[in-house]
N, CA, C and O of each residue as an XYZ file, in Angstrom:
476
protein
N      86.349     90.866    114.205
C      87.669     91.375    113.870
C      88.525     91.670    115.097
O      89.540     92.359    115.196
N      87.847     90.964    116.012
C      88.812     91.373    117.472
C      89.364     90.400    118.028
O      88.544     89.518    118.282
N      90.748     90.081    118.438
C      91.386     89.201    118.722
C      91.797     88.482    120.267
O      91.969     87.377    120.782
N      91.824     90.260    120.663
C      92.022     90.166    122.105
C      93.719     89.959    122.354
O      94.674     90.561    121.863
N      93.661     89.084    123.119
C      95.095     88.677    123.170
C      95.778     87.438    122.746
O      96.997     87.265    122.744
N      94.718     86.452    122.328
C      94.883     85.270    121.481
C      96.342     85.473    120.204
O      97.143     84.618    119.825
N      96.239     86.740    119.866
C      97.357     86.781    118.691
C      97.979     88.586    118.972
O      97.339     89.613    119.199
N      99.329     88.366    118.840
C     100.280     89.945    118.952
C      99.702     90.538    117.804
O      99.239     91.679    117.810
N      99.723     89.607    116.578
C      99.755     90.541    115.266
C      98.685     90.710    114.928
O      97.890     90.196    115.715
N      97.980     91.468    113.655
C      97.333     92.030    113.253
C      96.694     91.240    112.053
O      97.008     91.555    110.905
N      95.935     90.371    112.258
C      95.632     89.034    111.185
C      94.822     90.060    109.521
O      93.931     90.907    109.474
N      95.657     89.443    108.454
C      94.849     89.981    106.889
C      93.981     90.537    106.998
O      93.952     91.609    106.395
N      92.609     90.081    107.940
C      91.336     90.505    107.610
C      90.946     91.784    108.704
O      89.786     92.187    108.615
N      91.747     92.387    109.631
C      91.878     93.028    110.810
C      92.586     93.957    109.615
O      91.627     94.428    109.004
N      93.683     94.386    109.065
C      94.559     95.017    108.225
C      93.756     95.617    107.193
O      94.095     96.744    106.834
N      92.614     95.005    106.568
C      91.813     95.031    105.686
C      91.179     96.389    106.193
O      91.238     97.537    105.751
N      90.400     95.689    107.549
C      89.592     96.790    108.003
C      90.066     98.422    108.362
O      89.474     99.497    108.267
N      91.273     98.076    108.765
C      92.004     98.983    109.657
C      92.484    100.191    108.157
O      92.377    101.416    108.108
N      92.937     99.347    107.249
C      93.251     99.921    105.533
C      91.724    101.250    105.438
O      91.714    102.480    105.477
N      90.483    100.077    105.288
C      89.598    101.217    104.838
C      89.029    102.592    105.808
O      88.474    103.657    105.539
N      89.509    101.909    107.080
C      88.816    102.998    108.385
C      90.323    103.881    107.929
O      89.918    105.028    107.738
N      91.443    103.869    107.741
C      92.309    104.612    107.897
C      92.840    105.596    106.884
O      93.141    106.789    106.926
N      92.848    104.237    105.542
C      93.369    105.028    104.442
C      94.447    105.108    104.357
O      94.807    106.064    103.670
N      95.321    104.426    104.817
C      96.745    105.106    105.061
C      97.353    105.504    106.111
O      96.624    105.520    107.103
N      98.282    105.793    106.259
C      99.280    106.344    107.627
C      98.559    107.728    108.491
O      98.609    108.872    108.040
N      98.023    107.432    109.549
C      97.287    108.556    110.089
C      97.863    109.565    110.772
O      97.316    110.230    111.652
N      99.425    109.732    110.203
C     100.235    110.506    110.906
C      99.911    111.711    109.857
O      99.579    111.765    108.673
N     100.233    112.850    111.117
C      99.587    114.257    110.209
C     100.856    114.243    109.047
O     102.052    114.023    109.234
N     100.326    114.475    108.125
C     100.850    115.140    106.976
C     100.989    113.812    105.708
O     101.071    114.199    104.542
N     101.008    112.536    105.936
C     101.670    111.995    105.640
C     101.141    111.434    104.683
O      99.922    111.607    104.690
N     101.755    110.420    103.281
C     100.503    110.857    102.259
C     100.923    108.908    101.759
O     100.544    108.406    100.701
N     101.493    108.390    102.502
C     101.594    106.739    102.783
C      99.957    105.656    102.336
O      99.041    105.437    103.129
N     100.010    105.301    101.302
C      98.695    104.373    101.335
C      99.144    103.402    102.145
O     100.270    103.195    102.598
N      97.710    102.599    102.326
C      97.910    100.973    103.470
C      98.817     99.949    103.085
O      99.307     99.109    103.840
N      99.054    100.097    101.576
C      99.771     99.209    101.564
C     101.083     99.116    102.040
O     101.783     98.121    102.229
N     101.380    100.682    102.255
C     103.040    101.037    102.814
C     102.780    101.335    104.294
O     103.540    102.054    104.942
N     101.567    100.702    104.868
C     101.710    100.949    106.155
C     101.796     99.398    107.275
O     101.515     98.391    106.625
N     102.072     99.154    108.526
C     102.028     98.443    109.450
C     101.001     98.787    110.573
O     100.708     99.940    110.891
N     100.558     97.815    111.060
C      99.479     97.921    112.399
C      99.765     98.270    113.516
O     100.119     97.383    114.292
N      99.719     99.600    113.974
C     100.205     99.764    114.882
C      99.181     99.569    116.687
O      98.115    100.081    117.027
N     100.044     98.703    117.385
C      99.217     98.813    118.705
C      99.517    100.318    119.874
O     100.570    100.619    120.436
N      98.297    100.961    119.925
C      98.185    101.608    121.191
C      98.552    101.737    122.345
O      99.191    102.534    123.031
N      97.889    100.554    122.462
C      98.452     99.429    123.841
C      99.586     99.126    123.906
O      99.572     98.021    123.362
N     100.641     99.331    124.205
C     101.811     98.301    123.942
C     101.697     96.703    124.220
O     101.759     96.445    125.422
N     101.584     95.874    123.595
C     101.370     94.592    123.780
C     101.665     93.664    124.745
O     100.879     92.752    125.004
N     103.366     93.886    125.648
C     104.070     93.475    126.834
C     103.496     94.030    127.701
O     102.738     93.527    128.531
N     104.010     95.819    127.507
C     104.070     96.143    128.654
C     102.537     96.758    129.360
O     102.402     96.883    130.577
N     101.554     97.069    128.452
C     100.047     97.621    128.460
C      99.286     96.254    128.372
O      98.083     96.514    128.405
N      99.480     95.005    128.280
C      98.722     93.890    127.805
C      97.918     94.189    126.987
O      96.771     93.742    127.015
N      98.436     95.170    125.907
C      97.435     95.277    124.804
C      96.893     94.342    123.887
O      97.357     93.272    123.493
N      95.562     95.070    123.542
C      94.839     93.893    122.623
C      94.860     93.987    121.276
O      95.139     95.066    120.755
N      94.561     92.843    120.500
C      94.676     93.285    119.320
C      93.486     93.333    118.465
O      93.255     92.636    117.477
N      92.600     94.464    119.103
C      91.887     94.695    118.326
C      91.664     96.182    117.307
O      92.267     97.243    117.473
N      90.508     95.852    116.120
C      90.629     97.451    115.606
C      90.622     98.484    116.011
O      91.201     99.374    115.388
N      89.865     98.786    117.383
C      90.018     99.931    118.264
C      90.649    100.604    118.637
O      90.660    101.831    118.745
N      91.424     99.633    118.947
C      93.132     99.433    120.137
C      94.265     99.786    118.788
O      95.313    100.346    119.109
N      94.026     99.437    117.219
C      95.175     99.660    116.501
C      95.180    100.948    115.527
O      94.181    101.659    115.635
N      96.039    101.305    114.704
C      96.335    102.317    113.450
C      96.995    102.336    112.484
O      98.073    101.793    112.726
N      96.919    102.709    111.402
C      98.176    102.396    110.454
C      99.133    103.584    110.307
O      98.861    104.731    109.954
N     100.071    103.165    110.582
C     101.270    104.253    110.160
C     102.333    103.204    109.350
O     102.569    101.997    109.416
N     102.881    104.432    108.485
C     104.077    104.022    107.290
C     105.109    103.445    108.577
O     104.833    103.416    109.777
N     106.173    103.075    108.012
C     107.055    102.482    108.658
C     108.050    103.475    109.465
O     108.504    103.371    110.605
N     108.207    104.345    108.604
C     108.873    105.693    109.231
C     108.650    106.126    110.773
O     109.320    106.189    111.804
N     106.983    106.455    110.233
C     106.792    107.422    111.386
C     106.397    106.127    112.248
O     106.297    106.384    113.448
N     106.211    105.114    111.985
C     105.932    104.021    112.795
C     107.130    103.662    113.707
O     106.686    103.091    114.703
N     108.534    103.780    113.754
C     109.666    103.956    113.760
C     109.742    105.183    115.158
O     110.207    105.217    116.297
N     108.826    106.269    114.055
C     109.274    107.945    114.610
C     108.871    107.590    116.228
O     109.580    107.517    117.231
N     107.373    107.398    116.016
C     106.525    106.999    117.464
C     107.019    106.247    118.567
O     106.686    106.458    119.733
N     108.133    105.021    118.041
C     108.747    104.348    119.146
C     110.045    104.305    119.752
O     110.475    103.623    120.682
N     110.706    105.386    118.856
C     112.414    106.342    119.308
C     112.029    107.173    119.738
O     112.450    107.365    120.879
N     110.901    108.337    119.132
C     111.283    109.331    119.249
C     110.481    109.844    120.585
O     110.587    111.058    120.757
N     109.914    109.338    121.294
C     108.655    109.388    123.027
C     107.608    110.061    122.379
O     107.044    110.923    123.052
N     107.171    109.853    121.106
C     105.416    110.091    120.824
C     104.974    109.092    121.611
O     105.597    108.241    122.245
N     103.533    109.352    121.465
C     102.914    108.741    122.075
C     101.143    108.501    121.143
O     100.832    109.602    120.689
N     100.449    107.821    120.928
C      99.098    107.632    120.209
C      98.094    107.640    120.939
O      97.538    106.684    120.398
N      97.007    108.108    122.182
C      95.985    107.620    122.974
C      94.812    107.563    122.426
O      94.778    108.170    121.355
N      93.700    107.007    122.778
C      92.261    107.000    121.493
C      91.425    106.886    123.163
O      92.181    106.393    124.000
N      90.269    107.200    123.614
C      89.197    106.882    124.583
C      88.164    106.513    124.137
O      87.489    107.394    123.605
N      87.562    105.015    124.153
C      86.917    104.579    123.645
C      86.644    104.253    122.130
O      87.224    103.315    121.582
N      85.675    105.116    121.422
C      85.708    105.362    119.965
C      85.867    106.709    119.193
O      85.778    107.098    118.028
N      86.193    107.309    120.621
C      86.874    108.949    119.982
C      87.387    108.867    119.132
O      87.226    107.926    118.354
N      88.540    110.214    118.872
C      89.364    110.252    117.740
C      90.900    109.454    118.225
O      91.312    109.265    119.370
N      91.397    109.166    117.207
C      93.266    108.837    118.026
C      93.834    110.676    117.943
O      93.872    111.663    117.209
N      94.174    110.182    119.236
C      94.957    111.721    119.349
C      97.159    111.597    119.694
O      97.832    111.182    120.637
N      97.369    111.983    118.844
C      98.646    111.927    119.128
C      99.794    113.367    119.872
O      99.867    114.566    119.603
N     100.335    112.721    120.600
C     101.153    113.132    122.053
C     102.470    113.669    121.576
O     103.429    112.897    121.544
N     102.606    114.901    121.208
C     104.411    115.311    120.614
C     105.175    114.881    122.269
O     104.670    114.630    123.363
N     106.500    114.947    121.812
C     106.972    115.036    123.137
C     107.711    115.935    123.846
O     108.592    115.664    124.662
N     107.099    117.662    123.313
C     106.994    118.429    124.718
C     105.762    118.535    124.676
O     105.508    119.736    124.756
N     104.812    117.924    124.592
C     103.500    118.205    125.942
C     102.520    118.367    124.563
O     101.605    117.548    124.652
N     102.431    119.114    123.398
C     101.504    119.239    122.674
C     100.724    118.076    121.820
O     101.376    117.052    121.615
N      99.604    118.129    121.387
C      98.440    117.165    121.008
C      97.728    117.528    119.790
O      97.447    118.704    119.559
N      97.412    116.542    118.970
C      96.789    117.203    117.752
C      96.227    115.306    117.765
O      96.655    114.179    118.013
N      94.524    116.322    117.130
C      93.967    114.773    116.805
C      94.222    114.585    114.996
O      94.453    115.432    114.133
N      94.048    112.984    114.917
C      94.542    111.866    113.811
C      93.417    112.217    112.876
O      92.439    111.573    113.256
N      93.239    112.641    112.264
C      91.649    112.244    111.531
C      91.833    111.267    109.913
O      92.682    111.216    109.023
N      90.948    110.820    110.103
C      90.601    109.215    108.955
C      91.127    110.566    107.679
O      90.833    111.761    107.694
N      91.877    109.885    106.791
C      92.242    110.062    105.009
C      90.761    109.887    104.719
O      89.989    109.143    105.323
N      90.522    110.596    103.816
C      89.371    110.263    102.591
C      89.649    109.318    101.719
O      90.696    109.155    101.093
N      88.688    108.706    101.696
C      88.431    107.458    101.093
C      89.071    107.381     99.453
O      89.819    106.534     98.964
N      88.457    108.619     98.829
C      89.608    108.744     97.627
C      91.096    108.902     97.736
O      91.922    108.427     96.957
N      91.308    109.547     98.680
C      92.997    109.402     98.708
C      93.371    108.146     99.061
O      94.515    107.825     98.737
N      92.514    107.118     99.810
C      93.201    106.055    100.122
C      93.500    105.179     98.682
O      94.610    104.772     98.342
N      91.901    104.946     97.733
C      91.387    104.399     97.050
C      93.212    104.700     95.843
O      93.869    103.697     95.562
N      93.593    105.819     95.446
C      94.728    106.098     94.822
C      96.089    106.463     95.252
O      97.023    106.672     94.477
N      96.154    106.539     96.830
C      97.380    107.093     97.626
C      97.922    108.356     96.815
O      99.010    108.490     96.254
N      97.011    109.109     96.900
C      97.246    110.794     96.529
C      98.006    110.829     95.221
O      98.968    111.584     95.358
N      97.942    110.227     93.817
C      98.246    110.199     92.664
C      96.784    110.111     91.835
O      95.821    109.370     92.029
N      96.961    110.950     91.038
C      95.901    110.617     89.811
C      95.779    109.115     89.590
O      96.489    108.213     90.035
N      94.546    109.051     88.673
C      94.419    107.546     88.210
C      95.219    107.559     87.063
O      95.527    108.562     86.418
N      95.669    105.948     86.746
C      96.726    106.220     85.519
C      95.435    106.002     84.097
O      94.360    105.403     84.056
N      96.408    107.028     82.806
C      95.955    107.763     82.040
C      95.039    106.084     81.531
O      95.279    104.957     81.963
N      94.047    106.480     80.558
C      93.955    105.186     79.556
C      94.761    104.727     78.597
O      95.478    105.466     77.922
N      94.677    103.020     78.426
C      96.062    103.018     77.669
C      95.301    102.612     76.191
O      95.826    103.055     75.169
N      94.218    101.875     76.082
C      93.443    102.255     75.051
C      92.482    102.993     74.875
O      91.738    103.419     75.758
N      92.386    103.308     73.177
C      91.194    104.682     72.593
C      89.928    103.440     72.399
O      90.199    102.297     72.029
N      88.900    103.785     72.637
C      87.724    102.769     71.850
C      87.864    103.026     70.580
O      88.345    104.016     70.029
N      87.323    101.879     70.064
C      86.960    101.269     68.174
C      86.216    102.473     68.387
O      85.573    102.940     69.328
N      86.680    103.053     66.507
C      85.599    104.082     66.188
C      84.815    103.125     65.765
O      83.690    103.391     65.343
């Protein structure tokens, strides 16, 4: 699932992975399933010669995906630590993985049944 630098983007089956390790937008608070999210690189791709692998990426909604590259956040990860994200006066709070059920429904109940079984 690692690309290196062969490709900028984030190929289906890389997205896949990145979906179940993440769950969703790993920005604190944020309650975005994968499907409303984009791959985000760490690395910056130009200017970091970042790679594109799962390590190196994250999913955030489009928003805060947005927020991170106007607003001077910043994302760093060391090795296979946690991703820790960079406010921009100086403070840090680490990313931690969504639970797997919130990803599995993006924080909504399951919908009701729409049929009763044959008595």
């Amino acid at each position: 699932l690692d690309v290196g630098r062969e490709s900028r983007l984030f190929t289906p089956k890389q997205r896949i992975g990145l979906a179940v390790r993440d769950g969703g937008c790993r920005w604190i608070g944020c309650d975005r399933p994968a499907s409303y999210c984009e791959a985000h690189h760490i690395d910056e791709w130009a200017r970091d010669q970042g790679r594109t692998d799962i390590d190196r990426g994250i999913l955030l909604c489009r928003f805060h995906h947005m927020e991170l590259h106007h607003g001077r956040w910043q994302i760093t990860r060391h090795g296979k630590h946690d991703f820790v994200l960079h406010h921009p006066d100086g403070q840090q709070s680490v990313l931690h993985p969504r639970l797997p059920l919130r990803y599995a429904w993006g924080d909504i109940d399951p919908p009701p049944k729409r049929f009763h079984p044959a008595a």
